[in-house]
KOLGUKOL-919562 format. One record per atom (N, C-alpha, C): residue in three letters; x, y, z. Coordinates in steps of 0.02 Angstrom, whole numbers, padded with zeros to 5 digits, always signed. Layout:
N
ALAXYZ/...
END
This chain:
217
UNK+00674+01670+00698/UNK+00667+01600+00717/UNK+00634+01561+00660/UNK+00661+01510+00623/UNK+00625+01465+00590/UNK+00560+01442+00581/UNK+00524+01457+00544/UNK+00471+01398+00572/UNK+00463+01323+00576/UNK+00434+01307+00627/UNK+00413+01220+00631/UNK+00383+01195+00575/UNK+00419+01146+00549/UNK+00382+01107+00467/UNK+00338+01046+00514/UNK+00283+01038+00509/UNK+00232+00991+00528/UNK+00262+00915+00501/UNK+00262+00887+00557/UNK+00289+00801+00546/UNK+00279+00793+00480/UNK+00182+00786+00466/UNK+00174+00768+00401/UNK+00196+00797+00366/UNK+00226+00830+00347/UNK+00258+00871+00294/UNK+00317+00850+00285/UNK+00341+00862+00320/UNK+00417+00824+00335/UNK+00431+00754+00317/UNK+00384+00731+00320/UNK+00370+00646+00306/UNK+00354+00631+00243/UNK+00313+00687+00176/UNK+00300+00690+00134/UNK+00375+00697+00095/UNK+00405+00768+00111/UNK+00461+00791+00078/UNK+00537+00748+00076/UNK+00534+00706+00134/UNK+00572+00683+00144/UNK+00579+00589+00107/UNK+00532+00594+00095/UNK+00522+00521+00078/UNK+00477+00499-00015/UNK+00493+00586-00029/UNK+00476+00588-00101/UNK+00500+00553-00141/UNK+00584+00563-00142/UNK+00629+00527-00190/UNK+00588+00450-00191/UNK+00572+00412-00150/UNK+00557+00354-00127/UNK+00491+00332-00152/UNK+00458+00388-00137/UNK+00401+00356-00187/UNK+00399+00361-00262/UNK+00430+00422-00292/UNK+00426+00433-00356/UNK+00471+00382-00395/UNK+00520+00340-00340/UNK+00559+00265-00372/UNK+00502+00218-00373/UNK+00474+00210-00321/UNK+00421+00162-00334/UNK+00365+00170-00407/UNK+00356+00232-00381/UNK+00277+00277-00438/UNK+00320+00222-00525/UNK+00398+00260-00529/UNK+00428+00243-00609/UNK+00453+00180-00600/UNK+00445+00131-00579/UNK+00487+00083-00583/UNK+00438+00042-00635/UNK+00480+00016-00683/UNK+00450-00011-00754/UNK+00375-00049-00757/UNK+00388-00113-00720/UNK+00316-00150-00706/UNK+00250-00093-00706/UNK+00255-00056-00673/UNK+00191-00045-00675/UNK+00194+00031-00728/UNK+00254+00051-00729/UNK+00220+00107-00801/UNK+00198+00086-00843/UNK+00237+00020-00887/UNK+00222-00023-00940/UNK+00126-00032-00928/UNK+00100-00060-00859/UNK+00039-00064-00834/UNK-00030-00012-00867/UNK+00004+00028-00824/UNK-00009+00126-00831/UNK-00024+00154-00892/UNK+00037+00129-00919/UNK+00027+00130-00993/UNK-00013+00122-01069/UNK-00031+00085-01037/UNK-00073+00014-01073/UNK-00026-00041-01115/UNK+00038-00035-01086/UNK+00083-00090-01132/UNK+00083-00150-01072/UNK+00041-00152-01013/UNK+00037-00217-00989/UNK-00012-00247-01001/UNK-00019-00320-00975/UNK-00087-00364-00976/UNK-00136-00382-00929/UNK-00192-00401-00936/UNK-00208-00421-00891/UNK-00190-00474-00833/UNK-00161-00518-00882/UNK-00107-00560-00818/UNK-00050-00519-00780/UNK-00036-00478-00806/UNK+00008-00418-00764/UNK-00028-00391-00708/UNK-00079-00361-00711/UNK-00137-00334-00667/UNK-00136-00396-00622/UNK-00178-00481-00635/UNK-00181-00500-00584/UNK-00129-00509-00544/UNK-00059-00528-00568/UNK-00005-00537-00531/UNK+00009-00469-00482/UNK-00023-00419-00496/UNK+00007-00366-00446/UNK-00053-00361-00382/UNK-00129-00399-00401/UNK-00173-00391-00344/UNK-00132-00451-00308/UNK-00120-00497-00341/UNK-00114-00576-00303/UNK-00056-00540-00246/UNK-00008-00505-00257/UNK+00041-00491-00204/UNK+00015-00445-00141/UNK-00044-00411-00196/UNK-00081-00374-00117/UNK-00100-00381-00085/UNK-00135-00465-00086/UNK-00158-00509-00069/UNK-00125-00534+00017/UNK-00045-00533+00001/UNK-00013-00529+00054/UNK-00021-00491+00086/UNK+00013-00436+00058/UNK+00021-00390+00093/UNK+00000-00339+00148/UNK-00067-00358+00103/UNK-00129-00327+00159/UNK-00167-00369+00196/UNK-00157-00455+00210/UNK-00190-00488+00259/UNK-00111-00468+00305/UNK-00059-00459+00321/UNK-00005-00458+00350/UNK-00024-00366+00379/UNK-00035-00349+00350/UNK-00049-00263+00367/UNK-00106-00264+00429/UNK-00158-00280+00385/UNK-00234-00296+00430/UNK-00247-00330+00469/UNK-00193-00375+00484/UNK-00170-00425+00573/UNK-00151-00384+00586/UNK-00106-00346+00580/UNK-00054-00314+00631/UNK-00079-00254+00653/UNK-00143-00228+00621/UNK-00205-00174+00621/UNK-00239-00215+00683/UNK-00269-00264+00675/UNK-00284-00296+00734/UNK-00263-00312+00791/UNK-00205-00315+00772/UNK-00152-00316+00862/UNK-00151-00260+00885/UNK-00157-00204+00856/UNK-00134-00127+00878/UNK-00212-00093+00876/UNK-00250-00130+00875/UNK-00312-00098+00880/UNK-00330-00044+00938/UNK-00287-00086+01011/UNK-00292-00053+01053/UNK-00206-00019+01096/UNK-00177-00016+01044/UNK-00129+00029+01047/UNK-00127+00127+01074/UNK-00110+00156+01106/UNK-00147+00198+01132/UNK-00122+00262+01058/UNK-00072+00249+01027/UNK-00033+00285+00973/UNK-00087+00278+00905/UNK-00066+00185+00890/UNK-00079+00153+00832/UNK-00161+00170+00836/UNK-00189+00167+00851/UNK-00271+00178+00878/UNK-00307+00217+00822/UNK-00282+00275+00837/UNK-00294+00325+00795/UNK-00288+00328+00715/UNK-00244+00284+00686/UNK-00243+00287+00617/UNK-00272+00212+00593/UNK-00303+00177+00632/UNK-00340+00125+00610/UNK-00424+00127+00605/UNK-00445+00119+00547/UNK-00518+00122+00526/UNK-00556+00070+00494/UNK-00606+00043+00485/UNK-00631-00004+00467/UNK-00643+00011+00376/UNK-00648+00082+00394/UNK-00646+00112+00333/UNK-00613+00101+00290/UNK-00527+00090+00289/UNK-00487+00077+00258/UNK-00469-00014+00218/UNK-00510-00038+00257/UNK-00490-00123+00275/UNK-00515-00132+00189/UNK-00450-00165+00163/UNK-00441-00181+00082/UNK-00462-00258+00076/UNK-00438-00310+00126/UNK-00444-00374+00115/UNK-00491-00418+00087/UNK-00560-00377+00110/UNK-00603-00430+00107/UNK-00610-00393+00002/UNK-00611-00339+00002/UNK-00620-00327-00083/UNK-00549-00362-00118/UNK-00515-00381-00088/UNK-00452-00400-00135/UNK-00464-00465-00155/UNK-00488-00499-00112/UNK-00522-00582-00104/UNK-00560-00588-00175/UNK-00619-00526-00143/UNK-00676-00524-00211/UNK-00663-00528-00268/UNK-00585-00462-00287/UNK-00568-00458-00354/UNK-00506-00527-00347/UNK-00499-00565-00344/UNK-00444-00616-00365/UNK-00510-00663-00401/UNK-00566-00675-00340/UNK-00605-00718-00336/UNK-00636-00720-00438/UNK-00626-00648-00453/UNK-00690-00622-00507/UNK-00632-00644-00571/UNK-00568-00609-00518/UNK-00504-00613-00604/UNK-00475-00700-00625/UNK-00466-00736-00561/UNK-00457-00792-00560/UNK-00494-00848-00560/UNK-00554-00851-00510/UNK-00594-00892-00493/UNK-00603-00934-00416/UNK-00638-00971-00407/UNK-00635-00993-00337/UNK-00583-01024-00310/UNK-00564-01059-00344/UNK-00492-01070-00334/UNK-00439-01030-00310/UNK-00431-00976-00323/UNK-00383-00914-00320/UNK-00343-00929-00272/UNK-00358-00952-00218/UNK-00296-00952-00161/UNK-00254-00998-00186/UNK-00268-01057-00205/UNK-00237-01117-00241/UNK-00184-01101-00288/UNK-00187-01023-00325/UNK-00143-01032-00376/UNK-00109-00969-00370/UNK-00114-00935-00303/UNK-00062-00883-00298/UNK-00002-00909-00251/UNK+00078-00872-00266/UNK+00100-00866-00203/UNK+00151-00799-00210/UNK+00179-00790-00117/UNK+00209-00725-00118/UNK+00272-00744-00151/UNK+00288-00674-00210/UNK+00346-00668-00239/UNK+00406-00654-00184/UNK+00489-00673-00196/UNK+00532-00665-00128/UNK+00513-00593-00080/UNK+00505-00547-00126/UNK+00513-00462-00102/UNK+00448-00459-00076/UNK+00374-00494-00092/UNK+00319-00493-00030/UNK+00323-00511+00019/UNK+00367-00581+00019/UNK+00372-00628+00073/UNK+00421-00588+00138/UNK+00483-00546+00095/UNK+00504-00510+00141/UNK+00463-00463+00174/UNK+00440-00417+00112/UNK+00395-00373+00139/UNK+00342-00402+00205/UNK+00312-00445+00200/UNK+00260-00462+00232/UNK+00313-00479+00315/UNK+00359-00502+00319/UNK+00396-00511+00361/UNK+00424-00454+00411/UNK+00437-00401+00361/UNK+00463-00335+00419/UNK+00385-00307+00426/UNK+00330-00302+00402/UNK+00269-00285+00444/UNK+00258-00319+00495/UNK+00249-00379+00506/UNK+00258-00423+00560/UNK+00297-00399+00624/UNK+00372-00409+00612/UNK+00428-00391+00643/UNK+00405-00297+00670/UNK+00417-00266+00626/UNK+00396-00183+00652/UNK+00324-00187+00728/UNK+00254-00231+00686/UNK+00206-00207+00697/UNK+00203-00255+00793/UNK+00245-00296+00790/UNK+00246-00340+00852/UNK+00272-00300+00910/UNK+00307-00269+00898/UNK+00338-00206+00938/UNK+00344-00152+00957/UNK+00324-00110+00889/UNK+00342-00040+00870/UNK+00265+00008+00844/UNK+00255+00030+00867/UNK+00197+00059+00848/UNK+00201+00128+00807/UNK+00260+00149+00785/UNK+00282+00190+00750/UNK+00325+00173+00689/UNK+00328+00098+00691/UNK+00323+00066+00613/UNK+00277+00033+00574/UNK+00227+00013+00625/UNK+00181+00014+00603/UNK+00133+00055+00566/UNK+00125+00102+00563/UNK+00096+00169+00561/UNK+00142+00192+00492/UNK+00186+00184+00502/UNK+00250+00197+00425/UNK+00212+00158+00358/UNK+00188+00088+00390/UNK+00181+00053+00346/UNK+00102+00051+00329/UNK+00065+00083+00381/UNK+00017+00075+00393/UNK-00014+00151+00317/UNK+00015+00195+00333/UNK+00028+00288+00311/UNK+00063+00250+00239/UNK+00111+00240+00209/UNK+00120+00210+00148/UNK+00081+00180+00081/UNK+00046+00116+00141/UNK-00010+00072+00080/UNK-00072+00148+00086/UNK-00105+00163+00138/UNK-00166+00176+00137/UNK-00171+00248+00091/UNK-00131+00289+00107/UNK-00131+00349+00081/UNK-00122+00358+00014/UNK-00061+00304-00002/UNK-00073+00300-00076/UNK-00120+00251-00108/UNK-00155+00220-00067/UNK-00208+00185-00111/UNK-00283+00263-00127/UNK-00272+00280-00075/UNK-00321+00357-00094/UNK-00296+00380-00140/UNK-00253+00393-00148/UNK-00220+00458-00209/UNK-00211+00432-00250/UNK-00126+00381-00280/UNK-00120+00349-00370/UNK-00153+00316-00359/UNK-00180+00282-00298/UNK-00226+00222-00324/UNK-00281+00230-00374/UNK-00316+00288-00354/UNK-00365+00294-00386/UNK-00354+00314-00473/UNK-00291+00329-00504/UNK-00269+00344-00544/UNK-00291+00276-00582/UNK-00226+00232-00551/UNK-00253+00144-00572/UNK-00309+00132-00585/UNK-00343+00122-00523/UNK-00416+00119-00541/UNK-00438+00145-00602/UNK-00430+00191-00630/UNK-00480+00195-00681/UNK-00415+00190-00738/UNK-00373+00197-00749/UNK-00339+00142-00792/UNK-00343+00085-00810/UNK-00346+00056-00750/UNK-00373-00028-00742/UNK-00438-00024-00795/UNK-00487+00025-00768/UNK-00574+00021-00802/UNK-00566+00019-00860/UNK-00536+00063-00915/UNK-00515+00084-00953/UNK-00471+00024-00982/UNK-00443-00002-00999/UNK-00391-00043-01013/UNK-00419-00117-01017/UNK-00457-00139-00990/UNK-00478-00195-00981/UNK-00538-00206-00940/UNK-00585-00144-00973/UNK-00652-00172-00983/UNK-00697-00177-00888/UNK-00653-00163-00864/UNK-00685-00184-00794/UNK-00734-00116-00760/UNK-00789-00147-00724/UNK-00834-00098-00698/UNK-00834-00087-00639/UNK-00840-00123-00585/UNK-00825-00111-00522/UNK-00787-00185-00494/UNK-00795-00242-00527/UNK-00788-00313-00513/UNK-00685-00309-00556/UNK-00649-00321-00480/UNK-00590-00324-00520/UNK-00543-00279-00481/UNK-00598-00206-00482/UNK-00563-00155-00463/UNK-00571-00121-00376/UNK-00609-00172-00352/UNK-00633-00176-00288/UNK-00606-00126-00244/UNK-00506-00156-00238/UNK-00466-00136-00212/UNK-00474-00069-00188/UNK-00479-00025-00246/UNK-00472+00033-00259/UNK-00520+00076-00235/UNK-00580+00041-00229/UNK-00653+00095-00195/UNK-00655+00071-00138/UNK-00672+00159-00098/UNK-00658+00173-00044/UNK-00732+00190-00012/UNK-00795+00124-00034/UNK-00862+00161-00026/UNK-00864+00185+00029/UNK-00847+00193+00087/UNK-00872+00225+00157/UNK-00830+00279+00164/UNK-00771+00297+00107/UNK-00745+00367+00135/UNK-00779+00402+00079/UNK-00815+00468+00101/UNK-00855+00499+00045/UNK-00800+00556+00025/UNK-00750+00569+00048/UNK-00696+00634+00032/UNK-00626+00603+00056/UNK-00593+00572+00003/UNK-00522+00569+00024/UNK-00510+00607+00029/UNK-00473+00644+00010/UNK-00456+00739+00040/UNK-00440+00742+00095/UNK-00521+00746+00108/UNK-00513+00766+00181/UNK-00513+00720+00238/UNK-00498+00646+00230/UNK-00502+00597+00270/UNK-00391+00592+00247/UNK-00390+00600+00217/UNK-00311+00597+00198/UNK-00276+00666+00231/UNK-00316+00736+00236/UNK-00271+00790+00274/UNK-00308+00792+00362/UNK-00349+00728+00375/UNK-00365+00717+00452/UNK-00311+00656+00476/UNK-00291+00624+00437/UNK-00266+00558+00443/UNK-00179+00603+00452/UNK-00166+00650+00408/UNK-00086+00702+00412/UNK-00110+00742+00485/UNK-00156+00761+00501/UNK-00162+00806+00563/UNK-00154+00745+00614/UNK-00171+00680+00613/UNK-00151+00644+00695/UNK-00094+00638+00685/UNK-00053+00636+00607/UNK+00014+00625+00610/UNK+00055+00668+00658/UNK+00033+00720+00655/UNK+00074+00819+00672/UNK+00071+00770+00757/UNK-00011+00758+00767/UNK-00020+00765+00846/UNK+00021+00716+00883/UNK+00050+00667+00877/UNK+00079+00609+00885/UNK+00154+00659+00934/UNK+00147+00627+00984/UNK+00171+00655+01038/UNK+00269+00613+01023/UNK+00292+00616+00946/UNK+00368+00569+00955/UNK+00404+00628+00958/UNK+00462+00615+00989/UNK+00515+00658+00984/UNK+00575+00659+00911/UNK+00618+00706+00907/UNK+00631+00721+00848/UNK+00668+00637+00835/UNK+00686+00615+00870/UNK+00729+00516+00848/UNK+00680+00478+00825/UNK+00611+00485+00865/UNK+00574+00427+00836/UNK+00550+00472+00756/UNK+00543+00509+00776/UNK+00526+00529+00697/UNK+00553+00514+00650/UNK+00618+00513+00663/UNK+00686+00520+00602/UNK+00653+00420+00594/UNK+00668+00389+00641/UNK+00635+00304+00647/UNK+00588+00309+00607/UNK+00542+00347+00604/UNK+00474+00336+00575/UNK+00472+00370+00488/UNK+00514+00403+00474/UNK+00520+00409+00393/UNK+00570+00375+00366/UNK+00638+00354+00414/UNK+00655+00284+00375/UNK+00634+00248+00348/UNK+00577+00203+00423/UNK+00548+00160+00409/UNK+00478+00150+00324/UNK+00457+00230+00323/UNK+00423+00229+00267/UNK+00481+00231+00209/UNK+00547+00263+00203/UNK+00586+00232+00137/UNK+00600+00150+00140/UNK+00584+00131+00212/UNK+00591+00074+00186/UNK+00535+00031+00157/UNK+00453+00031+00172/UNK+00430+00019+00117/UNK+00408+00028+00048/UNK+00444+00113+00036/UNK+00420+00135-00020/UNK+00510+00086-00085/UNK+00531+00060-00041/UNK+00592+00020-00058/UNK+00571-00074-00084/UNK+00533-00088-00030/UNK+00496-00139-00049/UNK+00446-00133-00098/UNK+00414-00103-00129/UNK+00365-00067-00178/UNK+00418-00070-00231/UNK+00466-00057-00238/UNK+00489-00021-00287/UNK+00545-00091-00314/UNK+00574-00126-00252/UNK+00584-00211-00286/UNK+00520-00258-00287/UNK+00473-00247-00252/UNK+00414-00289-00277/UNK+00395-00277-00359/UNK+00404-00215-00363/UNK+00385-00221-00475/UNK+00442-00237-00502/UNK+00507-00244-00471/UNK+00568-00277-00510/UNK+00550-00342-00514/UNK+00526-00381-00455/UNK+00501-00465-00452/UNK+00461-00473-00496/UNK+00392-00433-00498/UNK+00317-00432-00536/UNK+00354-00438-00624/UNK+00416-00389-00628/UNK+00435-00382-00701/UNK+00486-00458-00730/UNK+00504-00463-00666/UNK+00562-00543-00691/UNK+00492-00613-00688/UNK+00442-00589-00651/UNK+00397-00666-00663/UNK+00361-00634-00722/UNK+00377-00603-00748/UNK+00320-00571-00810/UNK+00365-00601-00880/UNK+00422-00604-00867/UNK+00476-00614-00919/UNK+00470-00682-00918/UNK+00469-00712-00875/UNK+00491-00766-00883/UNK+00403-00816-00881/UNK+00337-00768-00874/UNK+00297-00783-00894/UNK+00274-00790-00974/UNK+00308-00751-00994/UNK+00320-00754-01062/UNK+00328-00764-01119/UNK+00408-00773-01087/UNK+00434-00835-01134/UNK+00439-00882-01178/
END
């Protein structure tokens, strides 16, 4: 008899291709690299900017979700440091001089749409941003430090002061995945739904790279 591959696992393997399009897609290797700028950097917080007040409502509607419940933490909540670092890279002004590129605006739209209804796309999208802000994020992060001089002001995003062990807050966060009572359809629903934002990620740095070009200029 086979053995049972654990959701999370399944959800990892299956949705690799998807992130490793996102991970290489040019904008941000060039970044990574050190062949981007700092106006490159802010243009990629300013979109997170969306993304994660649209995430962190819809964290709030599902607060008391009896599913969604479980993978929501205060711990995780990016917004109020994203504010900080626009506030530090841009100035007080900052809201004044960002807006969402087309592929945020979509993006920000099917979180909405998923999270109003579905509590197992939520959670797709929810498992996407957060997990990889633990893991490459932290890569960034100190790229970012490195590259342009920044100490903790900038890179906000990226520190996770109240989780003292991603690790192990990232293989507790894969164990409620396993426990999650879906049957084999919603599952198959629920790693779509993560190629589909590791899809939006991956045209969001095609946008970030055409306003970079034509920032340019």
């Amino acid at each position: 008899m086979a053995a049972v591959i654990p959701f999370s696992q399944a959800l990892r393997e299956r949705t690799w291709t998807g992130h490793s399009d996102s991970e290489g897609a040019g904008f941000m290797t060039d970044l990574m690299s050190g062949k981007g700028s700092r106006d490159d950097y802010i243009a990629l917080v300013a979109q997170h900017f969306f993304i994660y007040e649209a995430i962190e409502a819809a964290a709030e509607r599902m607060k008391n979700d009896p599913v969604a419940a479980a993978f929501i933490s205060p711990k995780l909540t990016r917004l109020p440091a994203i504010v900080e670092d626009l506030r530090f890279l841009i100035g007080d002004d900052w809201r004044e001089q960002i807006v969402p590129l087309p592929t945020t605006a979509r993006y920000v739209r099917r979180i909405e749409e998923v999270a109003a209804t579905w509590n197992g796309g939520f959670i797709a999208h929810h498992y996407t941003r957060y997990l990889g802000d633990l893991s490459g994020g932290q890569i960034i992060r100190t790229l970012m430090q490195r590259q342009f001089g920044f100490e903790t002001n900038g890179v906000g995003f990226y520190l996770f002061g109240d989780i003292a062990k991603p690790k192990e807050f990232k293989e507790t966060y894969r164990t409620q995945l396993d426990a999650v009572d879906w049957d084999a359809g919603e599952r198959e629903r629920v790693i779509d739904e993560v190629l589909v934002a590791y899809r939006f990620n991956t045209e969001l740095f095609l946008d970030l790279a055409q306003e970079k070009a034509a920032r340019v200029a």
